[in-house]
GUGUDO-325967 format. One record per residue (C-alpha): x, y, z. Coordinates in steps of 0.05 Angstrom, whole numbers. Example, Ala and Ser with C-alpha at 12.3 -4.5 7.8 and 13.67 -1.06 7.14 Angstrom:
<sites>
+--------+--------+--------+
!     xx !     yy !     zz !
+--------+--------+--------+
!    246 !    -90 !    156 !
!    273 !    -21 !    143 !
+--------+--------+--------+
</sites>
This chain:
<sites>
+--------+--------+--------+
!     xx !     yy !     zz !
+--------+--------+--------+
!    646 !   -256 !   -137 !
!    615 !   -216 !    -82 !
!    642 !   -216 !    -11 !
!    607 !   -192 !     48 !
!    631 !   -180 !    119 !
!    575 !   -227 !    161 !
!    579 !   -205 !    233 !
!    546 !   -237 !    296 !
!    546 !   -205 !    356 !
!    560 !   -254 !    412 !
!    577 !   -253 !    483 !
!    648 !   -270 !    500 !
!    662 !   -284 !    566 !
!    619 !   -336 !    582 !
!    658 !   -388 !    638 !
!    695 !   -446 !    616 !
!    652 !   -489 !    636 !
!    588 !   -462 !    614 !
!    584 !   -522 !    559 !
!    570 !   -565 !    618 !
!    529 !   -529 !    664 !
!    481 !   -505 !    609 !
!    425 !   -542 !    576 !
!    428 !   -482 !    516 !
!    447 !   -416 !    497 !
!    372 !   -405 !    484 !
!    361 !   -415 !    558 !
!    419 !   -382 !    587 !
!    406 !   -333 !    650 !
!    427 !   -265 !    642 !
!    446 !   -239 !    717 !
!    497 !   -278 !    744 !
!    541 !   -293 !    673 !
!    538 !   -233 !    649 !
!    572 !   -165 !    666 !
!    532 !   -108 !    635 !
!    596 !    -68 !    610 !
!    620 !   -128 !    576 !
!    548 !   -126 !    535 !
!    557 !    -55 !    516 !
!    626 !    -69 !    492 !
!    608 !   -120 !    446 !
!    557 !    -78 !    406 !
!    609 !    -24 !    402 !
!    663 !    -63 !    381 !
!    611 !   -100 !    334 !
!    598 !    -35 !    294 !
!    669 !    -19 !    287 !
!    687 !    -82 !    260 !
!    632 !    -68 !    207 !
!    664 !     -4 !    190 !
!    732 !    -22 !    182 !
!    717 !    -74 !    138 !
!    669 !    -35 !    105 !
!    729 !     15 !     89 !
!    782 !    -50 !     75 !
!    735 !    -60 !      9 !
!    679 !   -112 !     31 !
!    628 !   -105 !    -19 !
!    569 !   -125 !     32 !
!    549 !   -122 !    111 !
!    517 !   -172 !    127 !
!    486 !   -183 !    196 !
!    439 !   -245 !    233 !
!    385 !   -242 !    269 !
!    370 !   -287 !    342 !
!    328 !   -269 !    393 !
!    348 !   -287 !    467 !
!    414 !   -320 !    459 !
!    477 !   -308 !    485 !
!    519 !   -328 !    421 !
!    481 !   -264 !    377 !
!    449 !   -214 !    415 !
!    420 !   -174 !    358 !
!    342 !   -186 !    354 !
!    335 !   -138 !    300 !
!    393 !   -139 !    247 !
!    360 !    -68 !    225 !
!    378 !    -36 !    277 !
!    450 !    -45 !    266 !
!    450 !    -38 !    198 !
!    408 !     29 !    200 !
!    480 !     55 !    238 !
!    527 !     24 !    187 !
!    483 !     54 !    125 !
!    486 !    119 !    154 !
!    556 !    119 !    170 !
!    575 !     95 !    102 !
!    536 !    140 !     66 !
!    570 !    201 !     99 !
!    641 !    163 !     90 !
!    625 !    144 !     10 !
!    639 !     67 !     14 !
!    595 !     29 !    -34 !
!    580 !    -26 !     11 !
!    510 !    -71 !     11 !
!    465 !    -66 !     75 !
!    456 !   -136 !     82 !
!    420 !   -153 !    141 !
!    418 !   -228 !    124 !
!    370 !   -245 !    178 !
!    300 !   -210 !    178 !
!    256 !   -277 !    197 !
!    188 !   -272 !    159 !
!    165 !   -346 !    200 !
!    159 !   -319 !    271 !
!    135 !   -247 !    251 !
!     81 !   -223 !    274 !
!     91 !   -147 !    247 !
!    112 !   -160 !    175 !
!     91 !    -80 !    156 !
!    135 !    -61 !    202 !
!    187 !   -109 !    170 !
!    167 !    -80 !    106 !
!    172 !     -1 !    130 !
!    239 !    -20 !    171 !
!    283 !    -44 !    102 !
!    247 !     12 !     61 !
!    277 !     67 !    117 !
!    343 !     23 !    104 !
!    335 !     28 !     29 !
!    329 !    105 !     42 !
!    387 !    117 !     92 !
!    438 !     78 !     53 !
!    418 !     99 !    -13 !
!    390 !     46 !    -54 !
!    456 !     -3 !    -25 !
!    402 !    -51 !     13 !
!    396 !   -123 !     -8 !
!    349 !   -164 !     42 !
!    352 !   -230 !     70 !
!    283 !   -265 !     91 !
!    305 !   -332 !    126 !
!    245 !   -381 !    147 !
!    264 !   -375 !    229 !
!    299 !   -431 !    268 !
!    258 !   -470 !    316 !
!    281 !   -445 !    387 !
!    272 !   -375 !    358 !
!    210 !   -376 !    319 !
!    177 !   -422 !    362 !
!    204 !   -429 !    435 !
!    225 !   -354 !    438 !
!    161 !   -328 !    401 !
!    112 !   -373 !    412 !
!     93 !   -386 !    340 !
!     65 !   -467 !    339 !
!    118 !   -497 !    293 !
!     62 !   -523 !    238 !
!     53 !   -443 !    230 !
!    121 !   -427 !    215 !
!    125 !   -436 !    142 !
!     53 !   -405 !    131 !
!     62 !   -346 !    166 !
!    135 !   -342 !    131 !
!    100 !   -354 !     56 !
!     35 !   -300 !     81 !
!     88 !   -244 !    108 !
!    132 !   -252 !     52 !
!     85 !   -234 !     -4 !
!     54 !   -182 !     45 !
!    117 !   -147 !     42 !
!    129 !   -159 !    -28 !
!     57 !   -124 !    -39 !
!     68 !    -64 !      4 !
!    136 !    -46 !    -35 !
!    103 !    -45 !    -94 !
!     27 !    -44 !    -97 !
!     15 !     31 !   -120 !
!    -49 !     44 !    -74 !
!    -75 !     37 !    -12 !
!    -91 !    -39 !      3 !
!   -135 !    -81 !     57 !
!   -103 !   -153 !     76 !
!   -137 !   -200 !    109 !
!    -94 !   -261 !    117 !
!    -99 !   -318 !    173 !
!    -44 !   -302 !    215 !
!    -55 !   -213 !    206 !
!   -105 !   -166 !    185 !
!    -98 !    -93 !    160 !
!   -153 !    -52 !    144 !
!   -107 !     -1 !    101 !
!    -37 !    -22 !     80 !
!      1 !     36 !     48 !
!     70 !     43 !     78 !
!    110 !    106 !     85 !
!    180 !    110 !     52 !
!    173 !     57 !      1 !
!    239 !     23 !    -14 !
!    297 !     72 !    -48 !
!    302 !     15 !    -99 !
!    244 !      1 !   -157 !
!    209 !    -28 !   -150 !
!    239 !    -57 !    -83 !
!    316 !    -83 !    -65 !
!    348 !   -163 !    -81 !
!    313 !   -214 !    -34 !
!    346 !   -266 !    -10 !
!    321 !   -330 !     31 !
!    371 !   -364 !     85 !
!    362 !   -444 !     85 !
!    393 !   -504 !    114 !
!    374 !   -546 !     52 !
!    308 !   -560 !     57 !
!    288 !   -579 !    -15 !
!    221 !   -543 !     -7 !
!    254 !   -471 !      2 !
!    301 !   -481 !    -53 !
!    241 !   -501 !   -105 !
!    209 !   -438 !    -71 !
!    276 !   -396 !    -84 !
!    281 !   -428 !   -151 !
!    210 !   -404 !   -185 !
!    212 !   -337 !   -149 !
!    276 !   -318 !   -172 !
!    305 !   -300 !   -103 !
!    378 !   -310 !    -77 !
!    394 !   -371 !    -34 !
!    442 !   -374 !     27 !
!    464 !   -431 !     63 !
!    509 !   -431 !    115 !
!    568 !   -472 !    127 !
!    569 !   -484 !    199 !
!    567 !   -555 !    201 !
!    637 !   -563 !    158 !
!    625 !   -547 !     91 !
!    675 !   -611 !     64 !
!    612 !   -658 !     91 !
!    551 !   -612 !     70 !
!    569 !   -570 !     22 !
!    573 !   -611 !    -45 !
!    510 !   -647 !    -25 !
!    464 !   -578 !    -11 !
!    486 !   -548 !    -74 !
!    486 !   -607 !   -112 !
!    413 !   -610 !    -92 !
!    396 !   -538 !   -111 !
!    423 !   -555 !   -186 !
!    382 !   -614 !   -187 !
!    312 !   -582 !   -164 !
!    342 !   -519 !   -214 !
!    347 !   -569 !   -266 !
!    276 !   -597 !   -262 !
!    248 !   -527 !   -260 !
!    292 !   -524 !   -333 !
!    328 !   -472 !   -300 !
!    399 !   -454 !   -319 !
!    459 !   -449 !   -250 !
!    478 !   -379 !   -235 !
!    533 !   -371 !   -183 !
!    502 !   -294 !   -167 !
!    441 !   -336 !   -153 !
!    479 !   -375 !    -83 !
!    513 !   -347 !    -31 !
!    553 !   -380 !     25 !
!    577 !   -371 !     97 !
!    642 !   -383 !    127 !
!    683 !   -385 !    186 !
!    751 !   -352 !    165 !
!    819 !   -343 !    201 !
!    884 !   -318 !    170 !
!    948 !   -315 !    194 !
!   1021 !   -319 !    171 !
!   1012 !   -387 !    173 !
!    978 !   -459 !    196 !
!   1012 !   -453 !    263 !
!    998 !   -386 !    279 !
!    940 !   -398 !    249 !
!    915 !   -446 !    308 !
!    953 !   -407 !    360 !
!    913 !   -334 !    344 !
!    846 !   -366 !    336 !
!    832 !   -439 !    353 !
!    802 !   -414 !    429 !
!    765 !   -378 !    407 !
!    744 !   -421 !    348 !
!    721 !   -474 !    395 !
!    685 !   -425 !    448 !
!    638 !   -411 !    390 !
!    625 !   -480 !    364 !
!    624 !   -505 !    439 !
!    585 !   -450 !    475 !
!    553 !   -421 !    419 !
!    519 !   -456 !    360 !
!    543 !   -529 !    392 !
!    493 !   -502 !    456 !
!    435 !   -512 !    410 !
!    413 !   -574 !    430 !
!    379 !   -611 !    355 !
!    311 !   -611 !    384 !
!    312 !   -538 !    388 !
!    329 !   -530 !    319 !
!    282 !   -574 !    284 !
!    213 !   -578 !    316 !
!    154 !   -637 !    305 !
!    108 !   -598 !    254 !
!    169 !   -544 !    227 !
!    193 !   -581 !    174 !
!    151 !   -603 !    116 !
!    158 !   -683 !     94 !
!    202 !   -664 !     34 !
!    253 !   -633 !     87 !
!    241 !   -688 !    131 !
!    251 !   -737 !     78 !
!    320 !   -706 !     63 !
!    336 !   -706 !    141 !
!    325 !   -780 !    150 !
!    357 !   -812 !     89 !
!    418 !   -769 !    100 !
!    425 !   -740 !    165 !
!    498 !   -714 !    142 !
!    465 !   -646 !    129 !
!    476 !   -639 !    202 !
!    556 !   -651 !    198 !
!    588 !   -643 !    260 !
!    529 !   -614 !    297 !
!    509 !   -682 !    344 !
!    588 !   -664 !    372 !
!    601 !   -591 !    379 !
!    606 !   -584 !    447 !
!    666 !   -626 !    458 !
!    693 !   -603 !    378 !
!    769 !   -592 !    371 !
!    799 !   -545 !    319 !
!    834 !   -595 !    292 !
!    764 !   -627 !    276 !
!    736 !   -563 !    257 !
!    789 !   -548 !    206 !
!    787 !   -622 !    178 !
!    709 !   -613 !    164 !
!    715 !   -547 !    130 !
!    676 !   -516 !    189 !
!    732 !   -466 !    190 !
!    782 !   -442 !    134 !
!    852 !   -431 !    166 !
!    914 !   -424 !    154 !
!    958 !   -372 !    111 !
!    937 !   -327 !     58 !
!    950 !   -375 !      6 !
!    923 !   -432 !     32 !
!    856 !   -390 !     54 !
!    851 !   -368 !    -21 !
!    868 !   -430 !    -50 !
!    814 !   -470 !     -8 !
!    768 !   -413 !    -11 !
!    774 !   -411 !    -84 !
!    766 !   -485 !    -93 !
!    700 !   -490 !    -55 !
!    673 !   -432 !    -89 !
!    685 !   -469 !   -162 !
!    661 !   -535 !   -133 !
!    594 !   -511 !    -96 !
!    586 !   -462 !   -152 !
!    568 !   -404 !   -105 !
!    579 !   -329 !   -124 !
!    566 !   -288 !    -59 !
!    613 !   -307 !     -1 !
!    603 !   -291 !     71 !
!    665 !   -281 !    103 !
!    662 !   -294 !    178 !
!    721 !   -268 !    208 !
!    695 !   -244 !    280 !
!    681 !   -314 !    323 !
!    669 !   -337 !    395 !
!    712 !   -298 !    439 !
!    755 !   -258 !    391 !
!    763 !   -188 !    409 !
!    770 !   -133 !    362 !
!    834 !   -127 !    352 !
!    839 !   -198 !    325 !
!    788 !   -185 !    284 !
!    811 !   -123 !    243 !
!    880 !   -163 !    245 !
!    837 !   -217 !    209 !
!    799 !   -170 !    169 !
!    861 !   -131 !    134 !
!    894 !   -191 !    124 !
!    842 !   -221 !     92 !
!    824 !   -159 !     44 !
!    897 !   -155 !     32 !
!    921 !   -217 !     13 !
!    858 !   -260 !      3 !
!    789 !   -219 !    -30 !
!    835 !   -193 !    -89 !
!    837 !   -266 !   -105 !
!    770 !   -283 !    -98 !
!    725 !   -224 !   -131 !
!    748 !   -245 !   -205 !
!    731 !   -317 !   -200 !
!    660 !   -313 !   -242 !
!    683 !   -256 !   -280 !
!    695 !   -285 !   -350 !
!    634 !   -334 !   -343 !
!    589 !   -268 !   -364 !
!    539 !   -283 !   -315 !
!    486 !   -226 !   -301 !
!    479 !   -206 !   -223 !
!    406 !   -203 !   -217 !
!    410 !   -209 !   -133 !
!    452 !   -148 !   -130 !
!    427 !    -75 !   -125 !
!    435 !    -39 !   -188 !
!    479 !     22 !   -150 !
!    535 !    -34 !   -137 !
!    528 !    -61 !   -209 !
!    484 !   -111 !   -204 !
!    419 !   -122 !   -257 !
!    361 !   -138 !   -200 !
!    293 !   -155 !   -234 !
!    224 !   -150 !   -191 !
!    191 !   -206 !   -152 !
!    121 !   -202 !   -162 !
!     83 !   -221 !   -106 !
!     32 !   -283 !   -109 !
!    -27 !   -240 !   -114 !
!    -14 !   -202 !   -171 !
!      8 !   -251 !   -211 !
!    -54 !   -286 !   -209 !
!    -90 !   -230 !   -224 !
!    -51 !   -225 !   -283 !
+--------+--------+--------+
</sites>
C-alpha cells in the first residue's frame, strides 16, 4: 500500500461561534475574522508539516485545491507543491508530488494546467502523480462562475486537452467550445513519458467511475462523511460498474482519504484532538451548506439517480455543524485511538473497501503544528510499517504510480487520438 501525507491548509482561529453567525465558509468575510499574521503562519507551518512527514517516510504529498474558503486557503495546490518538490529533491526523499486537487471543471486555462504539472514533473524529478477532480459546486460554479450544466463538459474538453499537449509530438490548433488555441505546443513537457499517473477525485458519482474505469485512471474518494456509512457502498459500486466493463479490481487502482489521530490511547486520544476535530467538521466542511455542493444542472441523472435512492452517500453531512467526536469516531469520519487500534481499523477498512493508496489526514481544524508532527511520527512509527505490506503478496502491478517510486504507469491516450487510430 501507498500512503500519502494529504494536507489542507485551513484557517484556525475562527470564533466559537462562527458556526452560527455564518451562512458558509464559501461566504465568509476576510477583514474582521481574520488576523493577517495568523494567515501567513498557516502556510508556513503547512509546508513544514509536508516536510517532516516527507522525511518520517510518507511515500506521497498530497495537497487540495479550494478557492475562497476559509477551511483551505490554497487555490492552486501547484504552488505548494512546486516548494515541497524542490525541497525534496535537494534533501533526496523519494516522495510523490501529489497535488490531489487540480480541478479540470471550472478551468478556464487548462494549458496553463498542463505547463504548471509538466514544470512540477521537472522540479521533482519525474516523482509527480496528478489528480484531476471534476470541481465542487460553490467552487466551480459560485466562485468561478462556470453555469453548473458546463461543469462536466468543460472538465471532459480540458482533460483530454491536457492529455494532448503532454503528448502530441507537434505543434497543435484546438478549437473546443469552452477554449480556443491557435498553436498548442507547451514548453517543458512532463519529466515522465509520456506524461505522469492521473488520477480523478469523486464523491461516487457512477458516471466518473465508468469514466475512470475505461480510461484507466486512478480513483479517489474521500471519506469525510464517515467512511463506516459510505464507504462499503462507493466501492462496492466501483467493483460493480468495473465488473460490467469485464474489468478485473486493483487496489493500486483506488485510493482513500482519512481523518487520522493517534495517541497513546482512546482517552488521550479525544483529549489531544477532539476540538479540534469538531472545529473542522463544524466550521469547516460542516459550513458547506448541501446546496452549495451539488447544483441543479452539475450532476448528471445517473449521479442523481444514485443521490435520491440512497441519500446515505452524504453520511453525516445534513448534521456537521452541531457533530460530536463521539459521533465522528462512531461513523468512521475519524480514525482514533492508539497505535494499535488506528492500524487495526485502518487495516480492516483497507481489506474491506479494497483500496491501495491511503490518504492520511493527520493535520485538522485547529491543530497546530506541533500536534501535528506529534501525530505524524507517531503515526509513521507505530502505524505505516503496518500498513505498506497489506497488498504485497496479492502481486498486483502499480500502474497509477510513477515508475521512479516503483510503480509500472502506462499512457492515457487522449480521445482524439484514439479515434484517429
Amino acid at each position: 500500500m501507498k500512503v500519502s501525507y494529504f494536507q489542507q491548509i485551513p484557517y484556525r482561529h475562527l470564533p466559537a461561534d462562527f458556526e452560527q453567525n455564518h451562512e458558509s465558509v464559501c461566504s465568509t468575510p476576510y477583514h474582521g475574522l481574520v488576523e493577517p499574521e495568523r494567515v501567513r503562519e498557516a502556510f508556513r507551518d503547512a509546508l513544514d508539516e509536508m516536510m517532516h512527514a516527507a522525511r518520517a517516510g510518507f511515500d506521497g504529498l498530497a495537497i487540495t485545491e479550494h478557492g475562497q474558503s476559509s477551511y483551505d486557503m490554497s487555490p492552486n495546490p501547484d504552488l505548494i507543491e512546486s516548494a515541497v518538490a524542490y525541497m525534496t529533491e535537494v534533501e533526496g526523499l523519494e516522495t510523490a508530488i501529489y497535488p490531489v486537487g487540480r480541478s479540470l471543471g471550472k478551468c478556464r486555462e487548462p494549458i496553463r494546467v498542463a505547463e504548471e504539472q509538466a514544470m512540477l514533473d521537472q522540479i521533482s524529478g519525474g516523482r509527480l502523480v496528478c489528480g484531476f477532480p471534476v470541481g465542487l459546486a460553490y467552487d466551480a460554479n459560485i466562485n468561478n462562475g462556470v453555469p453548473p450544466a458546463e461543469t462536466r463538459a468543460r472538465f471532459d474538453e480540458n482533460f483530454e486537452l491536457v492529455l494532448r499537449a503532454w503528448t502530441e509530438p507537434k505543434p497543435f490548433a484546438h478549437n473546443g467550445k469552452f477554449s480556443q488555441h491557435p498553436m498548442v505546443n507547451i514548453w517543458p513537457r512532463p519529466y515522465q513519458e509520456p506524461h505522469p499517473p492521473v488520477w480523478i477525485t469523486g464523491i461516487g458519482n457512477p458516471r466518473t467511475m465508468e469514466f475512470v474505469l475505461k480510461r484507466d485512471l486512478g480513483f479517489n474518494y474521500f471519506g469525510w462523511f464517515g467512511a463506516k456509512i459510505t464507504g462499503r457502498r462507493i466501492f462496492d459500486r466501483f467493483g460493480e460498474i468495473a465488473a460490467g466493463l469485464g474489468l478485473t479490481r486493483n487496489p493500486y487502482q483506488i485510493g482513500f482519504m482519512q481523518t487520522i489521530a493517534v495517541a497513546e490511547n482512546e482517552a488521550q486520544a479525544e483529549e489531544l484532538y477532539a476540538e479540534h476535530a469538531e472545529y473542522f467538521f463544524r466550521k469547516a466542511l460542516g459550513s458547506i451548506p448541501l446546496s452549495r455542493l451539488a447544483l441543479p444542472g452539475g450532476i448528471d441523472i445517473k449521479g442523481l439517480e444514485f443521490i435520491f435512492r440512497d441519500p446515505r452517500d452524504f453520511g453525516l453531512y445534513a448534521k456537521m455543524r452541531t457533530t460530536t467526536w463521539k459521533e465522528l469516531i462512531e461513523a468512521g469520519c475519524v480514525v482514533a485511538g492508539s497505535p494499535k487500534a488506528v492500524r487495526e481499523q485502518l487495516e480492516a477498512m483497507a481489506r474491506e473497501f479494497g483500496f491501495g493508496t491511503l490518504h492520511a489526514m493527520l493535520q485538522f481544524g485547529s491543530m497546530p503544528k506541533s500536534l501535528t508532527k506529534y501525530n505524524i511520527d507517531l503515526f509513521a512509527a507505530e502505524v505505516m510499517p503496518h500498513l505498506k505490506p497489506i497488498w504485497n503478496a496479492e502481486g498486483h502491478q502499480h500502474h497509477w504510480w510513477p515508475k521512479r517510486l516503483g510503480g509500472s504507469p502506462r499512457a492515457v491516450t487522449p480521445i482524439k487520438e484514439a479515434r484517429a487510430s
